[in-house]
C-alpha positions, 0 to 999 in steps of 0.5 A: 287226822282230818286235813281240812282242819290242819290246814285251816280251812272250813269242810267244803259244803256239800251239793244240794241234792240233784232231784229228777222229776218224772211228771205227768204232762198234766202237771209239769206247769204245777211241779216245776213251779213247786219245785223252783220256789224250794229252790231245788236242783232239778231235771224234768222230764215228762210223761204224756197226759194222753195217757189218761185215756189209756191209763194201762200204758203209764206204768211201762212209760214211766218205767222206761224213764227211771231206767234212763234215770236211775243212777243220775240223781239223789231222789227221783220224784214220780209225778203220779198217783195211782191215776188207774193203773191198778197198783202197776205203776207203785210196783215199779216205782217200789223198785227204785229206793231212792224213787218216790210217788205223791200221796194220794190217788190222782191229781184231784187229790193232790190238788183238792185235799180236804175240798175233794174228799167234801165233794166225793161224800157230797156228789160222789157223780163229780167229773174234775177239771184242772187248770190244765183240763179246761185249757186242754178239755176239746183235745184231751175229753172231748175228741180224746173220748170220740165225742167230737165224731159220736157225741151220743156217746156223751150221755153213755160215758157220762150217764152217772155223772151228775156235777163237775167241779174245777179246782183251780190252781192259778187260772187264766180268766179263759180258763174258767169260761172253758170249764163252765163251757165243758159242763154245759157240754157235759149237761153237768152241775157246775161248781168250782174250787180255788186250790192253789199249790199249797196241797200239792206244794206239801206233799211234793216236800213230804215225799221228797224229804222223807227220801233224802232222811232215809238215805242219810239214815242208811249212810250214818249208820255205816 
């Protein structure tokens, strides 16, 4: 016999999930904010942008921080794309069942939607700064790639680069004027795209969810 209900008493409510987000440093800004508006119980963590530039490191990095994480939340949240790694950062998250990835390759897509796949067919040469890129371009592009000791490596690294686009999520007035900046650097076609979360904002909610129906699909049919 149910007791609650013998003694008059309303089921006690369930917690809301507890969520952990593993997110790339170059959007932890962006998924802290999707995250708040949901309204959700959550923990970040967060995975060196830098590794961009070394793109191999990220799939053991991002391993290191599910095994920390694997019995403490109800969904774990990747935040990454496949963002170079050959496939290797998608076998390590399939390990986990109650881990997911956002759709999508890159940040650039996540962010752009429809506006990057129209720029890829138009100028498949398109080099991509966020908000996060143009506030960090000196450190993360420009000496990250050398080019601050050996700038004639520019037309090398860049040599089938023809345009750069921003997408800008919610920029400070400097960031547009870093951006412009980075592609007359560049010697690259300036263009830009307002963003904003609302792709991101989808896909996060898409992954997540479909992770917590699957869990209660498992428990119903025990």
């Amino acid at each position: 016999m149910d007791e609650t209900y013998v003694a008059g008493l309303p089921p006690a409510p369930r917690p809301s999930p507890l969520i952990g987000i593993i997110a790339c440093g170059a959007i932890v800004r962006e998924l802290t904010a999707v995250a708040r508006v949901q309204g959700w119980r959550f923990e970040l963590t967060a995975v060196p942008a830098q590794l961009h530039n070394r793109p191999a490191r990220i799939a053991p990095a991002v391993a290191a921080k599910l095994d920390a994480w694997a019995h403490r939340f109800d969904v774990i949240l990747v935040g990454y794309g496949d963002c170079g790694t050959g496939g290797a950062l998608d076998e390590v998250v399939a390990r986990y069942p109650h881990a997911v990835m956002i759709s999508g390759p890159h940040c650039y897509d996540f962010y752009g939607g429809e506006t990057f796949q129209l720029q890829q067919e138009a100028h498949f040469g398109t080099f991509y700064l966020t908000d996060f890129l143009a506030r960090h371009f000196d450190g993360l592009v420009w000496k990250g790639l050398g080019l601050d000791r050996f700038p004639e490596l520019r037309d090398d690294y860049f040599r089938h680069y023809t345009h750069l686009m921003y997408l800008r999520q919610a920029p400070a007035p400097a960031e547009r004027v870093r951006a412009q900046d980075a592609a007359a650097r560049l010697g690259l076609i300036y263009a830009e795209a307002e963003t904003g979360l609302g792709e991101l904002d989808a896909r996060v909610i898409a992954a997540v969810d479909g992770v917590l129906r699957s869990k209660q699909a498992v428990q119903h049919d025990r």
